[in-house]
C-alpha positions, 0 to 999 in steps of 0.5 A, a space after each residue: 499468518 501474514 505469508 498465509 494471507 499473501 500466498 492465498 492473494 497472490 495464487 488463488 487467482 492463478 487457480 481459479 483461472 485453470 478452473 474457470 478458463 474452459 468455461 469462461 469466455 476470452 477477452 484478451 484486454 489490455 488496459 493502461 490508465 492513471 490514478 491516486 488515492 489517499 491512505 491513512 498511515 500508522 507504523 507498528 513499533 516494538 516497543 510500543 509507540 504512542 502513535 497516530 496516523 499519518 495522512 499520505 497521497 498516491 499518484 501514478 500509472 497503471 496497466 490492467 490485463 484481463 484474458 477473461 471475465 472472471 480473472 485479472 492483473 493489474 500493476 501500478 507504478 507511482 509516488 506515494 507518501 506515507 509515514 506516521 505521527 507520535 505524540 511523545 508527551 501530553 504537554 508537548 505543543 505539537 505532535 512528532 511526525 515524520 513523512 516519507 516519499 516512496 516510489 512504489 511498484 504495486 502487483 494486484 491480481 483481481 478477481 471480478 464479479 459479473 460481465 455488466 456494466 457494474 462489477 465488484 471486485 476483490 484484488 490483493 498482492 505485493 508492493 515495493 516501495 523505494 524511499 526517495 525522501 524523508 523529512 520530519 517534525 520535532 516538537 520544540 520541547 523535546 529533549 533526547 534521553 540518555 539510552 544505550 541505544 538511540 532514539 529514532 527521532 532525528 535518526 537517519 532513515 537508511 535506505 532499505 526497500 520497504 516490501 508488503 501486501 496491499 488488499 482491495 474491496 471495490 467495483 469496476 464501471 465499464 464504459 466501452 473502453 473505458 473503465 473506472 475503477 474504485 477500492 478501499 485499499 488495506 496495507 500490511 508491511 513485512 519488512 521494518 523501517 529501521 534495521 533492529 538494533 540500530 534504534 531503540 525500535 526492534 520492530 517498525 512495520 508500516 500499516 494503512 487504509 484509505 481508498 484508491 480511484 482509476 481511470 483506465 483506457 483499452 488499447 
């Protein structure tokens, strides 16, 4: 279902752009702009984990190319943090959390509504995150059980490029050259934080949701 979801996102775009191209006008604009958002995280363990979410930030540079009206594409680079919360026991005084900084590639294509000022628009496409730090929270109570295999708490992430879709739901303003930008953004993971069978996890795949605002500006 998930590889579904990605190929009608990625390639729907694509054909309605073969479709529409003859009847729609060509813009030919190239954009480039700033932006960041907010997303609440969680990480999806096998077996199941007691988690929470995890609030993380994202900042970075984007570029936007649109060839008509109707249909477009839009990459952003930037830092982003995500990771997740778990609450190991009720008794414990705080929480298990753990962050994660990443260097993210995101490849949106976009599709847009209307040639106003005010334009809703629905994007989705692959992501690339690539961690370049990792800190994390133990609660003072904890003591680590004796299992055949570890626990991932205090557990050394490796270095493993985390890949998924993200999708959007929002509007573009237009201002002349300038476009402002504003989504509620969704996050499904296809790769696993930890290898299976390095942990007692056999699956961990990061999920999402929050919001993401840019401003872009025409060359």
């Amino acid at each position: 279902m998930n590889q579904l979801l990605f190929f009608l996102l990625c390639f729907l775009p694509l054909m309605l752009c073969g479709q529409q191209r003859d009847s729609v006008k060509a813009v030919n604009r190239l954009q480039i702009g700033v932006g960041g958002g907010f997303m609440q995280h969680e990480v999806d363990f096998t077996p199941a984990a007691n988690v929470e979410a995890l609030q993380g930030t994202s900042f970075g540079i984007g570029l936007r190319y649109f060839d008509n009206h109707l249909v477009g594409f839009q990459a952003e680079l930037g830092i982003s943090s995500a990771g997740w919360k778990e609450n190991l026991d009720d008794s414990f005084s705080s929480l298990y959390e753990r962050s994660i900084t990443y260097a993210e590639l995101l490849i949106l294509s976009q599709l847009s509504i209307g040639k106003g000022a005010f334009q809703p628009m629905l994007q989705g496409g692959p992501y690339l995150s690539f961690p370049l730090q990792d800190k994390e929270s133990i609660p003072a109570e904890y003591v680590e059980p004796v299992t055949t295999l570890p626990q991932y708490y205090n557990f050394e992430l490796p270095f493993r490029v985390n890949y998924g879709l993200q999708i959007g739901v929002g509007f573009n303003l237009e201002f002349g050259p300038i476009t402002i930008q504003a989504d509620g953004r969704y996050l499904i993971g296809f790769s696993d934080l930890i290898k299976t069978g390095a942990t007692i996890a056999s699956t961990s795949r990061r999920g999402g949701l929050g919001g993401h605002v840019g401003v872009f500006y025409a060359l």
